[in-house]
DSSP file (Angstrom, degrees, kcal/mol; ACC not computed):
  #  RESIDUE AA STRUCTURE BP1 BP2  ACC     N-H-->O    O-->H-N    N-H-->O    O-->H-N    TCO  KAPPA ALPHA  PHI   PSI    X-CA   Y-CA   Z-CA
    1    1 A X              0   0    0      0, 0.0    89,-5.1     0, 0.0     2,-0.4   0.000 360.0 360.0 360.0 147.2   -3.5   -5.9   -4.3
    2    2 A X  E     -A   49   0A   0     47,-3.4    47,-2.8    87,-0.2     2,-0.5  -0.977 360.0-155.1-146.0 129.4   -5.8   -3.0   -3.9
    3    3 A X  E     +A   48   0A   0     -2,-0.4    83,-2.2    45,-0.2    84,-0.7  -0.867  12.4 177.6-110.3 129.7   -7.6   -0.6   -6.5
    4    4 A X  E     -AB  47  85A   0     43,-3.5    43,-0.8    -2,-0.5     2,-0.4  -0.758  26.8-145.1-105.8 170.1   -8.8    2.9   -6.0
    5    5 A X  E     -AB  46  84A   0     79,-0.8    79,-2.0    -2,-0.2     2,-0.3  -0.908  31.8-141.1-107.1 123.1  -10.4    5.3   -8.1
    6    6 A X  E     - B   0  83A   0     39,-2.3    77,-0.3    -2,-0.4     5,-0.1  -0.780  20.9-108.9 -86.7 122.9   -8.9    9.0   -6.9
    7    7 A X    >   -     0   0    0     75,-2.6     3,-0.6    -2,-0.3     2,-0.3   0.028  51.3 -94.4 -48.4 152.8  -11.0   11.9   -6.8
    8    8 A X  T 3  S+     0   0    0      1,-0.2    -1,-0.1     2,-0.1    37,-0.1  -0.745 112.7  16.7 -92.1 161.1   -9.8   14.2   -9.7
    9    9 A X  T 3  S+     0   0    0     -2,-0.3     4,-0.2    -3,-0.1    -1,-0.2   0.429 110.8  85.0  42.8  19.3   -7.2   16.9   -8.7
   10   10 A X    <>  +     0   0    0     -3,-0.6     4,-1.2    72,-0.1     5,-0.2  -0.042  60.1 105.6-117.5  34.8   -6.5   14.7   -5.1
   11   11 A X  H  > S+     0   0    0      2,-0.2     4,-4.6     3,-0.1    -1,-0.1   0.951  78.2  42.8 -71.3 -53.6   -4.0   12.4   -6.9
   12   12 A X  H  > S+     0   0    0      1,-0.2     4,-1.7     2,-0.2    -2,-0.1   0.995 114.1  58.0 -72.5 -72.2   -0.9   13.8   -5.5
   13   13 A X  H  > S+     0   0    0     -4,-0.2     4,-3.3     2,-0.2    -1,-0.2   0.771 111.2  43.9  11.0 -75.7   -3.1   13.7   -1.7
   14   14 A X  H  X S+     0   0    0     -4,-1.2     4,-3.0     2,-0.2     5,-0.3   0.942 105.2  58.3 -76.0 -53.8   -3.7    9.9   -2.1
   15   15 A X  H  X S+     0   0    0     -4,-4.6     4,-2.6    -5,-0.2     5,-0.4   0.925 111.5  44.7 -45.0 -63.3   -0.1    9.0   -3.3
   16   16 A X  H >X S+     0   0    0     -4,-1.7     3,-2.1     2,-0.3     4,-1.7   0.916 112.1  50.1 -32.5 -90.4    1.4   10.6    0.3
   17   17 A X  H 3X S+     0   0    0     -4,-3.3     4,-1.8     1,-0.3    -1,-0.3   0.808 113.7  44.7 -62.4 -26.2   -1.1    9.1    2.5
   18   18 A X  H 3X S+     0   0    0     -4,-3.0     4,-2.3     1,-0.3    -1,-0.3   0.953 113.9  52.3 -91.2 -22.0   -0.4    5.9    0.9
   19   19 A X  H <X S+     0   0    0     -4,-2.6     4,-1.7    -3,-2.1    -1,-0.3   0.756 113.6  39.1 -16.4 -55.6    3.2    6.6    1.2
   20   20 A X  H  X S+     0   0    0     -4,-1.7     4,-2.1    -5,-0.4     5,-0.2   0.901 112.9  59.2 -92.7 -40.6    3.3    7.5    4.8
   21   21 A X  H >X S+     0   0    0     -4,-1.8     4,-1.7    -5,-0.3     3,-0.8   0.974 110.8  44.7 -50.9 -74.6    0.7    4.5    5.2
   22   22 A X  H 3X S+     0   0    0     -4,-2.3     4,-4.5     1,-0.3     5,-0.3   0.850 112.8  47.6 -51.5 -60.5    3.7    2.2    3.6
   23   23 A X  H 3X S+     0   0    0     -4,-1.7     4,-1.6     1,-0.2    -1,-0.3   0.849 114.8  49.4 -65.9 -36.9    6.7    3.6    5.7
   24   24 A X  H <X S+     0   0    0     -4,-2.1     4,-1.9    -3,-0.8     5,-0.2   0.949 107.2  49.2 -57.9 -55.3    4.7    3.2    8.6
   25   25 A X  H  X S+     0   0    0     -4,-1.7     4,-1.6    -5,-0.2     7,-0.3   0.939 111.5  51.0  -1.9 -81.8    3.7   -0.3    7.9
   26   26 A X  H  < S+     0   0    0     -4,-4.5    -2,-0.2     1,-0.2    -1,-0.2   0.939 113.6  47.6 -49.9 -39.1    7.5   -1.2    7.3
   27   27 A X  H  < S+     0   0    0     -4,-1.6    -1,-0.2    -5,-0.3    -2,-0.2   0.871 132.4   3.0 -67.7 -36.4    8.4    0.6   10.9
   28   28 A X  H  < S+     0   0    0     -4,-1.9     2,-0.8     1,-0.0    -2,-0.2   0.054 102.4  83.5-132.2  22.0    5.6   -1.2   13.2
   29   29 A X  S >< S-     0   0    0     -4,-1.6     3,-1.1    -5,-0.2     2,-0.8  -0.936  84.6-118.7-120.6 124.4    3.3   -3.7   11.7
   30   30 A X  T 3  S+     0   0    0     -2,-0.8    31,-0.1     1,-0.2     3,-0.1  -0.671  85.9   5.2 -64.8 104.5    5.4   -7.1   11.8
   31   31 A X  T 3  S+     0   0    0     -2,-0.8    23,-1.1     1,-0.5     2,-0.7   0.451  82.3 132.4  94.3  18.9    6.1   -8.5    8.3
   32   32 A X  E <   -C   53   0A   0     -3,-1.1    -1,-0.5    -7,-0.3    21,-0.2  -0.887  35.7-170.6-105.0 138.2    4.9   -6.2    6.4
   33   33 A X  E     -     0   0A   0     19,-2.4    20,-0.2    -2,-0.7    -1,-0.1  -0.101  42.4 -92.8-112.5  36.2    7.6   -5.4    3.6
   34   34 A X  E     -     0   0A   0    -12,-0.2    18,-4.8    18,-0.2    -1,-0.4  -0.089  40.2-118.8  80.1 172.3    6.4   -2.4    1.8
   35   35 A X  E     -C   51   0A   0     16,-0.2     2,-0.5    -3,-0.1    16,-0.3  -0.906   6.0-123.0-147.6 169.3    4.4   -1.9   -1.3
   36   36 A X  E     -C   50   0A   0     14,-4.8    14,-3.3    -2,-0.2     2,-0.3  -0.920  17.2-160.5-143.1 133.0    4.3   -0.6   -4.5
   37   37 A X  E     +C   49   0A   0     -2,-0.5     2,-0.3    12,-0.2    12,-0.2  -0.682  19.4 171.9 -77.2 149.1    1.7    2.2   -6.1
   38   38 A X  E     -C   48   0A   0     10,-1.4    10,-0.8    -2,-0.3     2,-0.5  -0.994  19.8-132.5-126.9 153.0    1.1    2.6   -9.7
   39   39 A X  E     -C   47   0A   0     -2,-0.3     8,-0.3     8,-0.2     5,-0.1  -0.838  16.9-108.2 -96.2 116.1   -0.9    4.3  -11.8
   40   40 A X        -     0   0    0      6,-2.9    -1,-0.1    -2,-0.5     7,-0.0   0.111  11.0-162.4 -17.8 136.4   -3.2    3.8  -15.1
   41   41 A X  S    S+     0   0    0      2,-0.1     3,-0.3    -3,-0.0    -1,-0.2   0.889  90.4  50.1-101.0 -16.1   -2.0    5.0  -17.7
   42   42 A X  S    S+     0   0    0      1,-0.3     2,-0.2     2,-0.1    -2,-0.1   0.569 129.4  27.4 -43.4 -23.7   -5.6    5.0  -19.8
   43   43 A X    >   -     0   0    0      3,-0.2     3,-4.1     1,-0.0    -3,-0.4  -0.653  64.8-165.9 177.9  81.3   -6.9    6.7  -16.6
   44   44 A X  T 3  S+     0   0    0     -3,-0.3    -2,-0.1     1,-0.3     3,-0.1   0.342  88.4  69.1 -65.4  20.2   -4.9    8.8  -14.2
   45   45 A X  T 3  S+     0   0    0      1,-0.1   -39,-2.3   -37,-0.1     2,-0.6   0.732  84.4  75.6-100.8 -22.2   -7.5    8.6  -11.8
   46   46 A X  E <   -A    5   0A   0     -3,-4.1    -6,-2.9   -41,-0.2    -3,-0.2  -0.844  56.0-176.0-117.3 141.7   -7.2    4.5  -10.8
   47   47 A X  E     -AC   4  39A   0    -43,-0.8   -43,-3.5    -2,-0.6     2,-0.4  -0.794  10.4-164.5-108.2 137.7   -4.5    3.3   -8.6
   48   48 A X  E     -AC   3  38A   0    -10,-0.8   -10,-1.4   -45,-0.2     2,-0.5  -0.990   4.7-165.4-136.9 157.7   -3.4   -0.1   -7.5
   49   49 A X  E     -AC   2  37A   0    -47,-2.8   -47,-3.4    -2,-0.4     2,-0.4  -0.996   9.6-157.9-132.4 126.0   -1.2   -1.0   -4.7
   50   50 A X  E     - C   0  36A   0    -14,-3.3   -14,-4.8    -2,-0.5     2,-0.3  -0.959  14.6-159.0-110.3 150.4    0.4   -4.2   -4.1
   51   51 A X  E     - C   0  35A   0     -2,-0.4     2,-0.4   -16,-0.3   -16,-0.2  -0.958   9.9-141.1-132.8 118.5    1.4   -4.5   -0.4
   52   52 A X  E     +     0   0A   0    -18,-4.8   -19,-2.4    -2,-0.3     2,-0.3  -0.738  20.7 174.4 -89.8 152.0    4.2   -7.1    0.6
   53   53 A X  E     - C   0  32A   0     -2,-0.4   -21,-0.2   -21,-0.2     3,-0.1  -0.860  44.6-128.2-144.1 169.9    4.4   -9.6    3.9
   54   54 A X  S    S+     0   0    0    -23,-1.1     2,-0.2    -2,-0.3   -22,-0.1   0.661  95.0   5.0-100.7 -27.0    6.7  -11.9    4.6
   55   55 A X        -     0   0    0    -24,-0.5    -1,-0.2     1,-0.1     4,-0.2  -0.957  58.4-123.7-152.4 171.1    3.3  -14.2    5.2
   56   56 A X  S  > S+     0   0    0     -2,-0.2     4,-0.9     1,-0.2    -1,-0.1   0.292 114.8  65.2 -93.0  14.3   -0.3  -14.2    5.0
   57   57 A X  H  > S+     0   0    0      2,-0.2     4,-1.2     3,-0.1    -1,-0.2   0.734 106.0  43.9 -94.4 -37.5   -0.1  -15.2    8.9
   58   58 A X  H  4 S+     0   0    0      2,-0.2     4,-0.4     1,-0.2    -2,-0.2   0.574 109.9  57.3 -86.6  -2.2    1.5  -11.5    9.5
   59   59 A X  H  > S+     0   0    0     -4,-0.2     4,-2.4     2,-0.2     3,-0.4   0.864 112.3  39.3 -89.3 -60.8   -1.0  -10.1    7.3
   60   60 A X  H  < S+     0   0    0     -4,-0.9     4,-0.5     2,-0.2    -2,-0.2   0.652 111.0  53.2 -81.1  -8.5   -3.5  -11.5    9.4
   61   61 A X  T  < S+     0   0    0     -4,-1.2     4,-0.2   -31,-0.1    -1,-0.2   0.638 115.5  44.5 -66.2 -14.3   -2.1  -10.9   12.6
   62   62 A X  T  4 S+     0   0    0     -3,-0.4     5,-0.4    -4,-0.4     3,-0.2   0.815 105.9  59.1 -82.4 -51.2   -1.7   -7.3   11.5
   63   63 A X  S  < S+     0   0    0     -4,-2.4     3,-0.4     1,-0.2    -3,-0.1   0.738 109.0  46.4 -20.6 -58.8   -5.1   -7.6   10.2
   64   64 A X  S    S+     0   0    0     -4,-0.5    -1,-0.2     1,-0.2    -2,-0.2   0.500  93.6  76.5 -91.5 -26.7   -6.3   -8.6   14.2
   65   65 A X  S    S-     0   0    0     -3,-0.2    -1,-0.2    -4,-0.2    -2,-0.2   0.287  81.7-151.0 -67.2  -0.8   -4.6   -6.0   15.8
   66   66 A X        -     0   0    0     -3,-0.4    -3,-0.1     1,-0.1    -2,-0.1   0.650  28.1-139.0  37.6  61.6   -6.9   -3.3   14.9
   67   67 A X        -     0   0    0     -5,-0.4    -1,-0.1     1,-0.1   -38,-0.0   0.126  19.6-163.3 -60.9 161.3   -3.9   -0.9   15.1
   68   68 A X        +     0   0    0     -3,-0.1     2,-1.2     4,-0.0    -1,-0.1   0.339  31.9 145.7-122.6  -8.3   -4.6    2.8   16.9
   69   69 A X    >>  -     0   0    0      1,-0.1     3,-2.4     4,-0.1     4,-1.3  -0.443  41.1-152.3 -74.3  89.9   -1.8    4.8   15.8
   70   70 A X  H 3> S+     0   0    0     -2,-1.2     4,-1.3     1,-0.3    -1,-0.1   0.508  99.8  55.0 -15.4 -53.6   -2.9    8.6   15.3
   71   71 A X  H 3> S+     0   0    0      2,-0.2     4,-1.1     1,-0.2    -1,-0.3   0.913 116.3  39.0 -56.4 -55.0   -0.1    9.1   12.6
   72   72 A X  H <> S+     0   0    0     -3,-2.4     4,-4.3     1,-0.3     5,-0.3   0.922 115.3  50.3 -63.1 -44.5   -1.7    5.9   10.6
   73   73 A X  H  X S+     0   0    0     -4,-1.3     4,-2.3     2,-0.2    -1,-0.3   0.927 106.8  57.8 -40.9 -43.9   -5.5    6.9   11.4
   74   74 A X  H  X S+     0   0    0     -4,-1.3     4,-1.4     1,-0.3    -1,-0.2   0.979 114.3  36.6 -80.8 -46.7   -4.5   10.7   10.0
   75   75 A X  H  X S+     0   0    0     -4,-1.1     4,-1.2     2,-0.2    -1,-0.3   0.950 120.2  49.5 -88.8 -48.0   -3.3    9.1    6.2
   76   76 A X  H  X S+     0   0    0     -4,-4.3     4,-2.6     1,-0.3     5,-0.4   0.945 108.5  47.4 -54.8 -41.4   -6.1    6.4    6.3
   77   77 A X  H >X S+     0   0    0     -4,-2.3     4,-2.3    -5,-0.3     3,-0.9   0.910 115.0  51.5 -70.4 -53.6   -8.8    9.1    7.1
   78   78 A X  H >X S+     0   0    0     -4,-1.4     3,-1.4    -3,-0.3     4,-0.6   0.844 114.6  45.5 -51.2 -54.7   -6.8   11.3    3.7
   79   79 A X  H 3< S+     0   0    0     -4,-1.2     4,-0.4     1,-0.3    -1,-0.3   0.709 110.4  51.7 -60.6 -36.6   -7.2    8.2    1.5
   80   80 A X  H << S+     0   0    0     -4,-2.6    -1,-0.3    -3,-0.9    -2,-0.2   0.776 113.1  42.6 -64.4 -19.4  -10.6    7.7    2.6
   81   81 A X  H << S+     0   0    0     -4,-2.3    -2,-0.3    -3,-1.4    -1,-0.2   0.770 120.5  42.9 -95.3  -6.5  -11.6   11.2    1.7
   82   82 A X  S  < S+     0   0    0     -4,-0.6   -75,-2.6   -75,-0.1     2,-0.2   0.240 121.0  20.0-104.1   3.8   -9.6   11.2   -1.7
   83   83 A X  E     -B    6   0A   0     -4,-0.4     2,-0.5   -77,-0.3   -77,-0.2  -0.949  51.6-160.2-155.0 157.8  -10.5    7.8   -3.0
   84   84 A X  E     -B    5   0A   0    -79,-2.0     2,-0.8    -2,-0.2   -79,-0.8  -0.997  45.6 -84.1-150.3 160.0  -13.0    4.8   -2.8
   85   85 A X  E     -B    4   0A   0     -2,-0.5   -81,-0.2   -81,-0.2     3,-0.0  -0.542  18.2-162.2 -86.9 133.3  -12.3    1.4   -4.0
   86   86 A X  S    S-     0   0    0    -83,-2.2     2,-0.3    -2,-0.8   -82,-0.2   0.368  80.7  -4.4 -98.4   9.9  -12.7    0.5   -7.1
   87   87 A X  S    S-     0   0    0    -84,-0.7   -84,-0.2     0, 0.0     2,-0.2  -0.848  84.9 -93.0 179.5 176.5  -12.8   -3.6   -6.2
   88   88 A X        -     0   0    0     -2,-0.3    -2,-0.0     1,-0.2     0, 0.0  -0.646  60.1 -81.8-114.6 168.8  -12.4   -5.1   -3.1
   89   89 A X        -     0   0    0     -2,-0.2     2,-0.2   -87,-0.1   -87,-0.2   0.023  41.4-146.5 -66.0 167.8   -8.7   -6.2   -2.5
   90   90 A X        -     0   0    0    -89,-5.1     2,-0.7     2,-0.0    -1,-0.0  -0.838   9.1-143.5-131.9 179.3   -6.8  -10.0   -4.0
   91   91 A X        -     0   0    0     -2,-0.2     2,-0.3   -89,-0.0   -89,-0.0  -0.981  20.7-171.0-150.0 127.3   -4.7  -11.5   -2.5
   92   92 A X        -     0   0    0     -2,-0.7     2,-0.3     2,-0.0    -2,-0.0  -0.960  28.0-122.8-142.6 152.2   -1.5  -13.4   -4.4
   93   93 A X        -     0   0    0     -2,-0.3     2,-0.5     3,-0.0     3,-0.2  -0.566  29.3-135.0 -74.0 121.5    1.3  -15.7   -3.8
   94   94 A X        +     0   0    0     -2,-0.3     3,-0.1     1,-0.1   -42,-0.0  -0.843  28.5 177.5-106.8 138.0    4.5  -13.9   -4.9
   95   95 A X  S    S-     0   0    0     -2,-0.5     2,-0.3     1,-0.5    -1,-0.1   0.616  70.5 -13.1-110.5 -23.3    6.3  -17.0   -7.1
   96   96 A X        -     0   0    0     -3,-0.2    -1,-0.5     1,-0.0     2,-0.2  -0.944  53.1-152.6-169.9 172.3    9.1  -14.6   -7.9
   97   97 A X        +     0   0    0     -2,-0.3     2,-1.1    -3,-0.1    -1,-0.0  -0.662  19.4 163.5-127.5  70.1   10.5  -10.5   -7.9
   98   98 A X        +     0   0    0     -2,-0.2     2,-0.3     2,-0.0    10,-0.1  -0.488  45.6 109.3 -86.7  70.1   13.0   -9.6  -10.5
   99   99 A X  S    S-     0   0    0     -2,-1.1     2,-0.4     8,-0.1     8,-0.1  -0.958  76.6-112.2-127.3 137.2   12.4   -5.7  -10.0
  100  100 A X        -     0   0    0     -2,-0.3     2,-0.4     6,-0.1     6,-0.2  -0.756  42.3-119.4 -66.3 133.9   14.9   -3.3   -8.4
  101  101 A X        -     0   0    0      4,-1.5     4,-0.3    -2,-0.4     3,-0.2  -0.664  29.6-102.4 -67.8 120.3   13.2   -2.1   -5.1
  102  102 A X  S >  S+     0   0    0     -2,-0.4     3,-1.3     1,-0.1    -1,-0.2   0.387  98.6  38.4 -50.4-148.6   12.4    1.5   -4.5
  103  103 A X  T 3  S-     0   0    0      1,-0.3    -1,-0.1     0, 0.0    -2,-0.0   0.435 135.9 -55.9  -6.3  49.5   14.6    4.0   -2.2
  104  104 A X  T 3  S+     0   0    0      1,-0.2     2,-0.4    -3,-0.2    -1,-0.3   0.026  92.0 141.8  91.5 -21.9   17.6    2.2   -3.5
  105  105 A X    <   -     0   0    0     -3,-1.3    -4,-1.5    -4,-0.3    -1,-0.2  -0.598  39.0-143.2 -90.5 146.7   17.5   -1.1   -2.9
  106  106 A X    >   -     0   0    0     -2,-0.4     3,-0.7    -6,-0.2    -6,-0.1  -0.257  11.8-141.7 -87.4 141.8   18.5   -3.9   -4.9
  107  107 A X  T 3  S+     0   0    0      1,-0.2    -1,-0.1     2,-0.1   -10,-0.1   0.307 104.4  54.6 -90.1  38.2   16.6   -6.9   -5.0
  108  108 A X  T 3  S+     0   0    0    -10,-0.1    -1,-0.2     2,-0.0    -2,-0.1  -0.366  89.9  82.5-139.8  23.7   19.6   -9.2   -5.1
  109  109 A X    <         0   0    0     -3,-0.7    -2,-0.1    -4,-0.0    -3,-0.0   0.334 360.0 360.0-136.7  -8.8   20.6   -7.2   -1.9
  110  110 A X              0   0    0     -4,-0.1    -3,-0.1     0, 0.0    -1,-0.0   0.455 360.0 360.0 -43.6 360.0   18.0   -9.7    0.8
């Protein structure tokens, strides 16, 4: 899990890069399985993302790969310039997921 605080009127900014961050992720990083943003509602400025893997082993092989990829570099560099972290990231065990999965997919559909 990871918290920002968003610069005010860069909301919309941060959500995209982390968007395009996610879908990239899912396309090239092995074992990474998407994420999900949300938002305060007390405080439409902080954001948290949880980010899935299939393991903390791909997480940290991903991790170790220092990846290079222009497309990903362009949406870190927005996030960095629209946001700072508002804690440093945690790091959790998923024990179970009964939520429908975003762009259509079920989670009863694995």
């Amino acid at each position: 899990m990871y918290w920002w605080t968003v610069k005010p009127g860069r909301e919309e900014a941060f959500a995209a890069a982390w968007g395009e961050i996610t879908r990239w992720m899912r396309a090239y990083a092995p074992g990474a399985c998407g994420s999900l943003l949300v938002r305060s509602a007390d405080d439409p400025h902080e954001f948290v993302g949880v980010a899935r893997w299939t393991s903390w082993a791909a997480w940290e092989a991903y991790q170790a790969s220092n990846p290079e990829a222009a497309e990903l570099l362009a949406h870190a560099q927005v996030m960095r310039a629209t946001s700072e972290r508002s804690r440093p990231p945690a790091f959790f065990e998923e024990v179970s997921d009964l939520t429908l999965r975003g762009e259509g997919e079920r989670a009863d559909e694995d």
